[in-house]
N, C-alpha and C positions, 0 to 999 in steps of 0.2 A: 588718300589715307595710307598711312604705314603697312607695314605685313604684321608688325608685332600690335597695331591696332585691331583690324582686322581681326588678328586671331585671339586676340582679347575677346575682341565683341560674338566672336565665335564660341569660345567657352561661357560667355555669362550668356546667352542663349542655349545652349544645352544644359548649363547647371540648373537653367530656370524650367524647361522643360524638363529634364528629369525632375526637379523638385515637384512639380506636377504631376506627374506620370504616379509618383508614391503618393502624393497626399490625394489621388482619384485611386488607384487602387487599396488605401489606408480607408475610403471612403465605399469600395465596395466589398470590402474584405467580412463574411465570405462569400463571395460567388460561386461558391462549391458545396459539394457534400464535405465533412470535418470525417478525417478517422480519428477515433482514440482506442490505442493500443491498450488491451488487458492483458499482461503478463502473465494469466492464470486461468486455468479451465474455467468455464461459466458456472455458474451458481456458486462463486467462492464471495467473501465479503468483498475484493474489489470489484468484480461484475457490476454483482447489487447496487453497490453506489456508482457506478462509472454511469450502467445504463441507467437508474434513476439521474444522473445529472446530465446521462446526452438527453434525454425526452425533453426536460426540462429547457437545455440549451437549446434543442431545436427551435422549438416556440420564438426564442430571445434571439438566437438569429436569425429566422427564418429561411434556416438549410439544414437538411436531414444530419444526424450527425450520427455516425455509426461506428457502433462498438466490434471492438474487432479481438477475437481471443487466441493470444500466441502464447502458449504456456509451451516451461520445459525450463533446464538451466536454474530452477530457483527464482526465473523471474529475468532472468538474463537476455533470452533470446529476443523478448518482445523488446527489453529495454534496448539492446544494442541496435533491433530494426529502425528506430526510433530516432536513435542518435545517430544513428547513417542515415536520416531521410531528410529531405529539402528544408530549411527553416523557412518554409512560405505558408505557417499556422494550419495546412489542412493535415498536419499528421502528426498527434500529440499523446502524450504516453500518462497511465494513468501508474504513478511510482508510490512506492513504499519503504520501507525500513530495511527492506529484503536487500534493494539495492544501494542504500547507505552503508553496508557490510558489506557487499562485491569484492571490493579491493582488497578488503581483508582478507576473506578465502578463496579469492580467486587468482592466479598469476595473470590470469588472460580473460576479464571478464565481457571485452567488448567495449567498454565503456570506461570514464571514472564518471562517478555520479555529481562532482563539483564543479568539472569542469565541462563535461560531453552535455550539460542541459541547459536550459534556459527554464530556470525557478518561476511559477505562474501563481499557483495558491497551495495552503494546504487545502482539503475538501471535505473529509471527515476524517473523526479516531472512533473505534470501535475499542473496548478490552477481551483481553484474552480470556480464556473462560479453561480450566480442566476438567478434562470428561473421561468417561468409563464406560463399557460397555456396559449397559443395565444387568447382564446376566454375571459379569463378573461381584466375585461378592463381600464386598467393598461400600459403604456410604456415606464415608465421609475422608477428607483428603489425608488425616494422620494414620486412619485404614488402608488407604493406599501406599502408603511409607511403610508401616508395618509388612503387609500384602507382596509386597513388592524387595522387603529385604529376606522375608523367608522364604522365598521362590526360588528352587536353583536355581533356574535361568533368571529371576528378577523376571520383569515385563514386557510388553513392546508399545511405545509409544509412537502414533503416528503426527507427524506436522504437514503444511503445506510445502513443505520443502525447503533443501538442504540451504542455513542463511539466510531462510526468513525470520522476522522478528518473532514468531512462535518458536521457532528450531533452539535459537539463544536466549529466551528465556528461559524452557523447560531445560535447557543446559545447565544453566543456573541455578534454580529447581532442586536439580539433581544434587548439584554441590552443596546446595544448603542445608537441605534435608537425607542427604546418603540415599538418596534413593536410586533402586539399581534397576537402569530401563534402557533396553537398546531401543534405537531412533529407527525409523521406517520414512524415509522420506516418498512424499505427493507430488504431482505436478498440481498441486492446487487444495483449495479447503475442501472443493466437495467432493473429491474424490475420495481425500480421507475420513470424511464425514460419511462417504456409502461404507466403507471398510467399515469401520470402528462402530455402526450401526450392527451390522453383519458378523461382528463377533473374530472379524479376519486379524484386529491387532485389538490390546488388550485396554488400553487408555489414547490419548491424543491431547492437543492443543490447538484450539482455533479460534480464530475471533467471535466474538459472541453474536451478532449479527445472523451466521448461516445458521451457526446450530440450534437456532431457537425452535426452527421446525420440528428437527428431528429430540431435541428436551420434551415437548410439549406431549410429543406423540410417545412418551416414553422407554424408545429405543437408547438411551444413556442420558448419564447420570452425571450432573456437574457438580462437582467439586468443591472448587473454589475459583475465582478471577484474582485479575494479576494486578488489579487496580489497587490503590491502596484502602478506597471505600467500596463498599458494598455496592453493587450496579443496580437501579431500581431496576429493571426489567428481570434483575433473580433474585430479590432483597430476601430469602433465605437462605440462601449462595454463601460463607463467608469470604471474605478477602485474604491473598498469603500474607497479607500486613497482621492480620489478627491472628492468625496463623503461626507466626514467629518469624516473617520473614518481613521485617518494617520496612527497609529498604530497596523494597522492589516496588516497582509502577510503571508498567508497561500496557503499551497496547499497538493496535495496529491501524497504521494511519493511512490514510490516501491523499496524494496529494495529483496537481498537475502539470506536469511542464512538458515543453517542446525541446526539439535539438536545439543546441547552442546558436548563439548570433539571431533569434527570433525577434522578429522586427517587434520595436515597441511598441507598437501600434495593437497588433496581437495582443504582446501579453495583456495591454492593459483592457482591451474588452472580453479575454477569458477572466482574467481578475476580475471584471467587474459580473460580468454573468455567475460566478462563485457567489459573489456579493450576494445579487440581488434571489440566488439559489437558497443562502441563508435565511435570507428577507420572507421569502414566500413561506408562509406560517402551513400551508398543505402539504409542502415537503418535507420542511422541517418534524414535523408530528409524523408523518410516515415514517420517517428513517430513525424520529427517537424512539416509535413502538418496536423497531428492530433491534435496538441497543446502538445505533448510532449516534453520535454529534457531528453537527456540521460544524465546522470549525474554520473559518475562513482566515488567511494572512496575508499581507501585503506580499511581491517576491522576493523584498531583501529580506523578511522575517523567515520563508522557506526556503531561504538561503543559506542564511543564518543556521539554521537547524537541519539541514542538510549537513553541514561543515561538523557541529557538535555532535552528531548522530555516526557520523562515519568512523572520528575517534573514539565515540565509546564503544562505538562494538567491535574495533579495530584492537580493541582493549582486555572486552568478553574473548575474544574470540584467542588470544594469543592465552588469558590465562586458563581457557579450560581447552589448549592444544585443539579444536575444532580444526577440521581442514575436509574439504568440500570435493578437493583432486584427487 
């Protein structure tokens, strides 16, 4: 037999064992505990749903999956851990809108969000909801424009932090209706949900999800949401669509993806645990009594929207001079 035989039959014996090697590990994937990074102190709307979907995925995989919360940066630091860690599906990041806007106010954010990820699902959208301290005295959201423009100082409005989809709306907000509010950024919703209960800022922006608790309990006062219709879970609430502001409809999404080069194998049994997360009619009715949708997508469709998402707020962001450094 040749040499150049020989080492033929050399490489189609290891190609074929490595091809084995992946489709038995493709086959036991996971054999571990799964982390999924939370970008945001706990009790904020991504928690909520992150750990409602690890409990959930546990079960579907049968391995613990555990929520991990790295808040700071906007949302940055958990995302950059993420896209620096191993693409072998046990370390996966639970993203939002926050980091579809990174590149835009950020020079050095860790990350690009297009290209540092491997797209899995969306997982749910909550909407934006505005609120008031209860004791501020204000009840309806054209009283808080008014309230707000005859205030020396105008107001203080708190978000989940500097660049997230709350932060560039209520920017927006601002522009449409003059309304005069300096920004107080959070490392997360519930933190500014304890404040803004507590009377420490004077209104806020957060997904509607956390703050139903503290509505319910009467400690502040919503507004209006940024949806264009009315959200059943506050169908007294109006929308800034009815409002005067048609053109707005936002909210705050979660989606899931891993670092880049994430073997397909992966994404396609998180994809489908998303699926069949929608499917289960117990979870779904949980997270809709919270003002959640599940909303599931193929990866090239939160690909897709990943891409549209980074120009429009790469957009927001330039015409209302935002800058986060």
């Amino acid at each position: 037999m040749t040499l150049l035989k020989t080492l033929g039959r050399g490489f189609a014996v290891a190609a074929i064992a490595g091809a084995a090697a992946l489709a038995h590990g493709a086959e036991k994937y996971p054999d571990k505990p799964v982390r999924i990074v939370v970008p945001f102190s706990a009790g904020g709307q991504f928690d909520i749903a992150a750990r409602m979907l690890g409990q959930f995925a546990a079960r579907e995989l049968a391995q613990p999956v555990i929520i991990e919360n790295v808040p700071g940066g906007g949302g940055n630091i958990g995302a950059a851990r993420v896209a620096n860690s191993p693409a072998d599906g046990y370390t996966l990041l639970a993203l939002g809108g926050n980091h579809a806007a990174a590149n835009a106010l950020y020079a050095k954010p860790g990350f690009d969000v297009v290209s540092d990820f491997t797209p899995i699902s969306r997982v749910t959208v909550s909407p934006h909801v505005v609120l008031v301290n209860a004791s501020l005295p204000v009840k309806t959201f054209p009283e808080l424009v008014a309230y707000a423009r005859r205030a020396p100082n105008g107001i203080s409005y708190g978000s989940p932090g500097i660049g997230t989809s709350m932060h560039l709306t209520f920017e927006m907000i601002k522009t449409q209706f003059g309304l005069n509010a300096m920004h107080v950024p959070y490392k997360g919703g519930a933190n500014m949900l304890t404040d803004l209960a507590a009377g420490q800022i004077n209104a806020g922006i957060v997904a509607l999800a956390p703050a139903q608790e503290f509505i319910k309990a009467g400690r502040m006062r919503p507004l209006a949401v940024t949806s264009k219709t009315r959200s059943p879970a506050l169908p007294d609430v109006p929308s800034l669509a009815e409002l005067g502001y048609p053109a707005l409809d936002t909210g705050s999404w979660m989606a899931l993806a891993g670092p880049k080069k994430l073997p397909p194998e992966v994404v396609k049994r998180w994809n489908g645990v998303v699926q069949a997360f929608f499917n289960d009619a117990a979870s779904r009715a949980k997270l809709e009594a919270m003002a959640f949708r599940i909303e599931p997508s193929s990866p090239e469709q939160m690909g897709t929207m990943l891409q549209a998402e980074s120009q429009a707020f790469l957009k927001v962001v330039k015409e209302n001079k935002i800058t986060a450094e």
